[in-house]
N, C-alpha and C positions, 0 to 999 in steps of 0.2 A: 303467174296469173293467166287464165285463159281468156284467153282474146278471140272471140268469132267473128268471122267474117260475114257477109251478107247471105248467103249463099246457105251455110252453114248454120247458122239463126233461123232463117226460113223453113229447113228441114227438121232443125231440132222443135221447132214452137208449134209443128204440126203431129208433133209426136205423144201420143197420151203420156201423162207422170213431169209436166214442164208446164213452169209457171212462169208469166215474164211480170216482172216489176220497170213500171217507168218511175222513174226517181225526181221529174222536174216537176217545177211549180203547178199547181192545180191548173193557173191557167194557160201554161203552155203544154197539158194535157190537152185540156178540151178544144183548143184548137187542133191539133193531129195528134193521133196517138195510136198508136199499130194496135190494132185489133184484138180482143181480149184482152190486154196490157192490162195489167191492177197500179191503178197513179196510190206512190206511196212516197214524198218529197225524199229528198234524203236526208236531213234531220229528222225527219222518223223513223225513218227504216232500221236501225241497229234497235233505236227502245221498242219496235210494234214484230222482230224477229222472232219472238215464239210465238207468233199467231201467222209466221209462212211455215210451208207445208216445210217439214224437214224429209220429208220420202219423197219430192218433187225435182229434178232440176231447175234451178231457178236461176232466168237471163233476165239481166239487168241491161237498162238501157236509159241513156239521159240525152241531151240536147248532142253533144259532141264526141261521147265516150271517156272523155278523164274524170266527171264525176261517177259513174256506171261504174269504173274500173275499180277504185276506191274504195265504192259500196261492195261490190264484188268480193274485192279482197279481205275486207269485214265480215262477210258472208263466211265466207271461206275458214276465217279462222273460230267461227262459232258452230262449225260443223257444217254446213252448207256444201251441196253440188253447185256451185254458182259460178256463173260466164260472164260477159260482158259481149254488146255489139260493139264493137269495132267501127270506130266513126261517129256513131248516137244513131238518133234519128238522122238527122239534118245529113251526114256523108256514107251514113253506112245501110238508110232506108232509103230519105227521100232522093235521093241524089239518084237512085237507082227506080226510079219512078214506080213505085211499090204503095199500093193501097193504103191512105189512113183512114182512120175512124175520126169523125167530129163529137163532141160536147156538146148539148143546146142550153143554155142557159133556161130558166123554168119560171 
């Protein structure tokens, strides 16, 4: 499974052809959530997989990285370019003091 590091996510997710998926709850989306991220829980994410880009790279990212990795690896075996961050958010974004996006409730 491929595991990115922070560094390595930041370079790829600026890259055209890369799609990132957050996987955690809606509302731990709209509280932080890295910038373009498309919030898709991860009980959806394998049934809602043919409506992600399959000509995309597609980095997965959830709260700590063991559900990201999982999703990932599911990705992966239905044809999918798909990574994981390394850490989640929480050690492998915010730890490294890196810009989120907020949610406003409406």
């Amino acid at each position: 499974m491929t595991a990115i590091n922070t560094k390595e996510f930041c370079k790829l997710m600026k890259q055209e052809g890369t799609f990132i998926v957050d996987v955690r709850e809606a509302e731990q989306y709209a509280d932080a959530h890295i910038k373009n991220a498309f919030n898709i829980p991860s009980d959806e994410v394998i049934e809602c997989s043919d409506d992600l880009p399959k000509e995309e790279k597609i980095l997965v990212v959830c709260g700590d990285g063991e559900t990201s990795k999982t999703i990932a690896e599911e990705l992966k075996g239905k044809g999918f370019d798909a990574s994981y961050l390394e850490g989640g958010i929480e050690k492998g974004w915010k730890a490294f003091k890196l810009p989120t996006a907020h949610s406003c409730a409406t």
